[in-house]
C-alpha positions, 0 to 999 in steps of 0.5 A: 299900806295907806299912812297912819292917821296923825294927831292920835294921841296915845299912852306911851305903852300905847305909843311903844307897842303900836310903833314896835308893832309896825317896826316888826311888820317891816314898816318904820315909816308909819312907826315914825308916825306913831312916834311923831305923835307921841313927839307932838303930844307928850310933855315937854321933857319927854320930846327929845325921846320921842324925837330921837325914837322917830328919828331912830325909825325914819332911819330905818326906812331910809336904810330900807329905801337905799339911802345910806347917808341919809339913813345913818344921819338919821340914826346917829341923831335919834341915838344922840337925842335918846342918851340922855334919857339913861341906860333904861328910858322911860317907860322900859325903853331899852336906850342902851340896846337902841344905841347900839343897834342904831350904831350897828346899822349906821356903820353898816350902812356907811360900809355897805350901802345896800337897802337892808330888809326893815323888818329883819332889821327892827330894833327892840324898842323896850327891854325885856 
């Protein structure tokens, strides 16, 4: 699939459903994207969110690319950035469940090293 287009500027709903969307058709990098823009484009005390959940997502696609180091930098730092945004983020984003996933795949990455199936492995991004 072609890369998403940049620059589109969403609502955050928009931003988190489109980018859950693409996590669980197995495509975290253009999920990156999506959250890139959101990054981008929102307001200033929401970057370190939005930074850290694109992170968490380019973390996954280096883990389903078979870069186990790089893969699990990339989760340790998204999940550091999202902790201070609280248990229950902005917008119902689930940054307990996102930590604990992100710490999950990270170590079983350093375990293992094996490229993990990126839809099988999606996080959730907001709670239920």
């Amino acid at each position: 699939m072609d890369r998403q287009p940049e620059g589109v500027v969403r609502s955050p709903g928009e931003t988190l459903a489109e980018a859950q969307r693409l996590l669980n058709a197995g495509m975290p990098f253009h999920a990156h994207e999506v959250l890139e823009d959101a990054w981008k484009s929102g307001p200033d005390e929401e970057r370190g969110l939005w930074r850290g959940l694109a992170q968490l997502a380019v973390g996954l696609t280096h883990a389903a690319r078979g870069n186990a180091a790089g893969g699990a930098a990339l989760l340790a730092r998204g999940a550091e950035s999202i902790v201070p945004y609280g248990a229950q983020g902005p917008y119902g984003i689930d940054v307990v469940g996102l930590t604990c996933w992100a710490a999950a795949l990270r170590d079983d990455l350093r375990r293992d090293g094996s490229p993990v199936p990126a839809a099988a492995r999606a996080p959730r991004l907001r709670m239920r």
